[in-house]
N, C-alpha and C positions, 0 to 999 in steps of 0.2 A: 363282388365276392365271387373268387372262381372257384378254384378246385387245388386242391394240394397240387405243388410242382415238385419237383427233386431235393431243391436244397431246401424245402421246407420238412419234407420226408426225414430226410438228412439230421437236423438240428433237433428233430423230436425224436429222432430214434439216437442219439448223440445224449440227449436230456432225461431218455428210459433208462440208458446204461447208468450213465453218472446217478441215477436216483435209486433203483432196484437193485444191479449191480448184477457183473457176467450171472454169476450162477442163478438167482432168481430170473434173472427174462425166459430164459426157456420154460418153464416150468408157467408165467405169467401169459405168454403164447399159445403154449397148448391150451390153457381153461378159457384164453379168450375164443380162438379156435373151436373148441366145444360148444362155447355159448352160442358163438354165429351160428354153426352147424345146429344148432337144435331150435334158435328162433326163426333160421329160414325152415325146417320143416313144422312149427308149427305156425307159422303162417302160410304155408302150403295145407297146411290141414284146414287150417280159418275161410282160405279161398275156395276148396275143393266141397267144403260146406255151403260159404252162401252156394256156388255154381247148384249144389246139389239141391238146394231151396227155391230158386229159379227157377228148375225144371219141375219143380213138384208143383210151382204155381200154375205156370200153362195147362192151358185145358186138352183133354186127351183127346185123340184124330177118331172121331167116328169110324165106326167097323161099316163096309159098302153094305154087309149081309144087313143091318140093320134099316137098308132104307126103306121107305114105306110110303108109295106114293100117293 
């Protein structure tokens, strides 16, 4: 199993047309467009959360003023 090549590209954008039809695809484009755009930021939001739980775990760096021999 690899990865889409051209003429498979090809035959499914050939099978959007014949099914949706010219004027529908644009319109089907744009709100797919939207949808990416908004599940990569919120999984940019998801990641930038754990990262921000991570650092709250870590223990804080002693202050030197505090040492006491």
């Amino acid at each position: 199993m690899g990865s889409i090549g051209v003429p498979e590209l090809i035959i499914i954008m050939v099978v959007a047309l014949v099914v949706f039809g010219p004027k529908k695809l644009p319109e089907i484009g744009k709100s797919l467009g939207t949808a990416m755009r908004e599940f990569r930021r919120a999984s940019s939001d998801l990641m930038n959360t754990f990262e921000d739980m991570g650092k709250e775990d870590l223990p804080a760096k002693k202050d030197s003023s505090d040492y006491k021999p």
